[in-house]
Each structure stands twice: as structure tokens, then as C-alpha cells.
C-alpha positions in Angstrom: 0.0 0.0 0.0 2.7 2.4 0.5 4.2 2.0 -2.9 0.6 3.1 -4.7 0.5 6.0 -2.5 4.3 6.9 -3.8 3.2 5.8 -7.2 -0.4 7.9 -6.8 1.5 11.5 -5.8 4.5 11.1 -8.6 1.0 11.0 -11.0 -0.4 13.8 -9.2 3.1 15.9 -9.5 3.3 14.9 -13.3 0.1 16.3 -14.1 0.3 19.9 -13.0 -3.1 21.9 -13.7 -2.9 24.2 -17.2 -5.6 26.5 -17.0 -6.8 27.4 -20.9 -9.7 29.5 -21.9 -11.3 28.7 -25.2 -13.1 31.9 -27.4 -14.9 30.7 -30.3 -18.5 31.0 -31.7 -18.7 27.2 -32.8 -19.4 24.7 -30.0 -18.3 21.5 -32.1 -15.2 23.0 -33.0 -14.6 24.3 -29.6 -15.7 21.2 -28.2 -12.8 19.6 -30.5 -10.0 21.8 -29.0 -10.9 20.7 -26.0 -10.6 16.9 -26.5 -7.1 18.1 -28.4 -6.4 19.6 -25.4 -7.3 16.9 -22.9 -4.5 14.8 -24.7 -1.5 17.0 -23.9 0.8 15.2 -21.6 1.6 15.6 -18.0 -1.0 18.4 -17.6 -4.5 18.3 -16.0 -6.1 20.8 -18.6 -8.7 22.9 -16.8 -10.3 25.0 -19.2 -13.0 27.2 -20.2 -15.4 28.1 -22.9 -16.6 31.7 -24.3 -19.1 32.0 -27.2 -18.3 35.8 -27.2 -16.0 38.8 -26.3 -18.6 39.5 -23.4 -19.0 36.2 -22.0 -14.4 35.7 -22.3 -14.4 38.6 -20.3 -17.2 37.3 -17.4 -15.0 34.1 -17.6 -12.3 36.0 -17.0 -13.0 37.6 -13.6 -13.1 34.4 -12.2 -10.7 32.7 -14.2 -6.9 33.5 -14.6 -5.7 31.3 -17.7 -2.4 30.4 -18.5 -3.2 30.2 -22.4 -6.0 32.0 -24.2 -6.9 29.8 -27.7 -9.5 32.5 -29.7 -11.0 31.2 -33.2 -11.1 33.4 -35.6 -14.8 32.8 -37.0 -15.8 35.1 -34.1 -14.9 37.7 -36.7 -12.4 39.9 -38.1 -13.0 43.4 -36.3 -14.0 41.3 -32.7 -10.9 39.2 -33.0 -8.2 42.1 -33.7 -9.9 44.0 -30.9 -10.2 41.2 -28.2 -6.3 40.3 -28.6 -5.7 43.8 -28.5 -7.8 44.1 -25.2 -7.0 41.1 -23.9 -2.5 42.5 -24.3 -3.8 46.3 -22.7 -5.3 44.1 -19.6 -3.0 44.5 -16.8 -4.8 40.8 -15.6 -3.9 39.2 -19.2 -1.5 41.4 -20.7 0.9 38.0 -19.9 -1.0 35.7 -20.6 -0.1 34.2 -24.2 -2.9 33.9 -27.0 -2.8 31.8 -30.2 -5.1 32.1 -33.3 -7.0 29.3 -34.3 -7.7 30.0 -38.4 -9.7 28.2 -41.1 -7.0 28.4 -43.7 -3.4 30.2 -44.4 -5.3 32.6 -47.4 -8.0 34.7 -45.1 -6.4 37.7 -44.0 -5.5 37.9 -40.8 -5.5 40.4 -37.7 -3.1 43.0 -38.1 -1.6 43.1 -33.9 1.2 42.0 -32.6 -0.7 41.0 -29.9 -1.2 37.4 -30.9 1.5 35.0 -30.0 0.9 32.1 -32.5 -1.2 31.0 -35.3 -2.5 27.8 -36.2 -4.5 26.0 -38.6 -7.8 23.9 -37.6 -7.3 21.4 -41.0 -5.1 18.8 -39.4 -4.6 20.2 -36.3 -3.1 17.3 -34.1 -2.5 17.2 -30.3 0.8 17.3 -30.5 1.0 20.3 -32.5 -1.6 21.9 -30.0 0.6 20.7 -27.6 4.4 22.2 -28.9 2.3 25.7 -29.5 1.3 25.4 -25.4 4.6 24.3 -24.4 6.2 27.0 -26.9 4.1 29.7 -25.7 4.5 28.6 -22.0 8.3 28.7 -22.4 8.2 32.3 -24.2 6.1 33.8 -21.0 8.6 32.0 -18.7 11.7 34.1 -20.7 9.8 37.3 -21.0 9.2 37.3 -17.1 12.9 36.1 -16.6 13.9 39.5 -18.7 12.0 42.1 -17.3 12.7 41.1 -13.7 17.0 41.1 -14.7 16.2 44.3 -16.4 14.8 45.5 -13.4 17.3 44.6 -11.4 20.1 45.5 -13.7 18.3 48.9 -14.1 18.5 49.7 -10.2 22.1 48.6 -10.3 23.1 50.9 -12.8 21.2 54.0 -11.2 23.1 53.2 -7.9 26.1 52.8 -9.7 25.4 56.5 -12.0 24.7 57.9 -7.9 
């Protein structure tokens, strides 16, 4: 009995929670992300659903996501302003967002804001999975960065004094 219990908490530890909201306007394809993202390895994935911009942003008072996925059937104008919103947020503004699109020819959003794109034809788990764990990595650096340049920037001011 004391082996399952050592073997039930090295499960627990391996699957640390990822917290991911969904945005989309199509449940089936929403729904299909989800089982996508039910697959990624070593991660409980806790997520949440939006139909809308209003409804992401009610999910989002009582939701703090690690990774936001948004469709971009929700349309053109809604999209480009929700990623924009979502990077002004001082709640979100870290929080990384990927694209989902129907195909490589539609224009897309002109901002910055959105950390990756991908493509719903084909989309695997494991390619769901490497734009998490890229994503996940990037925030990790970015955070790394501004705290040494914040600490670096005091350094040199004491140093200038």
C-alpha cells in the first residue's frame, strides 16, 4: 500500500493543472480543441469556454488562464480588438494567445498581440501541444527578462549615484 500511495503522488506531480480558456462562436469546433487539449501530456487541462467577447471577459473575472486559444470565426474586427484588449489588460496582458484560423489565405489580424497561429485542418495534439509548451516557455523568458532588467536597471542608477 505504501508503494501506490508513492506511485499515486509522482501521477499527481506529473500532471500539473494548465488553465486554458477557449473563445470561439462554434461549440463543435470548440468542443474539439478541448478533447485536443485533454490529450497534452503531463497536464490536468482545466479550461474554459466563451461564445463571445462579453462572455471571455465574465469568464475571466473568475478565471486566470495560462493560455488563451480565440477562433477566428468570431470575426475579423472582434478578434483584432479582443487580442488587443486582452495584451492592454494588466490581468492578461501575460498571458499568451494563439489564433486558431480556417485556412493560411483569409487575412489575418493586423496586432502583434497574438503570439501564435495555427491552422484547424489537421490540427493534431501534438501540434496543440508544442504551441502550449512554446508559448508557455516564451512567458517564462519574458518574465525572466524584465525582472534582470529591473534589477540590472537599479544597479546601474546606484552605480550613476
Amino acid at each position: 500500500m505504501i508503494t501506490v500511495g508513492f506511485m499515486e503522488n509522482d501521477v499527481k506531480r506529473m500532471q500539473r493543472p494548465l488553465r486554458i480558456l477557449l473563445v470561439g462562436n462554434n461549440p463543435i469546433e470548440l468542443s474539439r480543441m478541448r478533447e485536443l487539449l485533454q490529450q497534452i501530456p503531463g497536464y490536468q487541462v482545466i479550461s474554459e469556454i466563451a461564445f463571445d467577447v462579453r462572455s471571455a471577459w465574465q469568464r475571466l473575472m473568475r478565471f486566470t488562464p495560462h493560455f488563451i486559444l480565440i477562433d477566428d470565426n468570431i470575426g475579423k474586427e472582434e478578434l483584432a480588438q479582443t487580442v488587443n484588449s486582452l495584451a492592454a489588460n494588466r490581468k492578461t496582458r501575460d498571458v499568451p494567445v494563439a489564433v486558431l484560423k480556417n485556412s493560411n489565405y483569409s487575412e489575418s489580424i493586423t496586432t502583434s498581440a497574438a503570439l501564435d497561429y495555427l491552422l484547424k485542418q489537421n490540427l493534431s495534439a501534438s501540434a496543440l501541444y508544442a504551441a502550449v509548451k512554446n508559448a508557455l516557455k516564451l512567458k517564462r523568458a519574458r518574465q525572466y527578462l524584465m525582472q534582470a532588467y529591473r534589477k540590472r536597471r537599479k544597479q546601474l542608477l546606484k552605480f550613476i549615484r
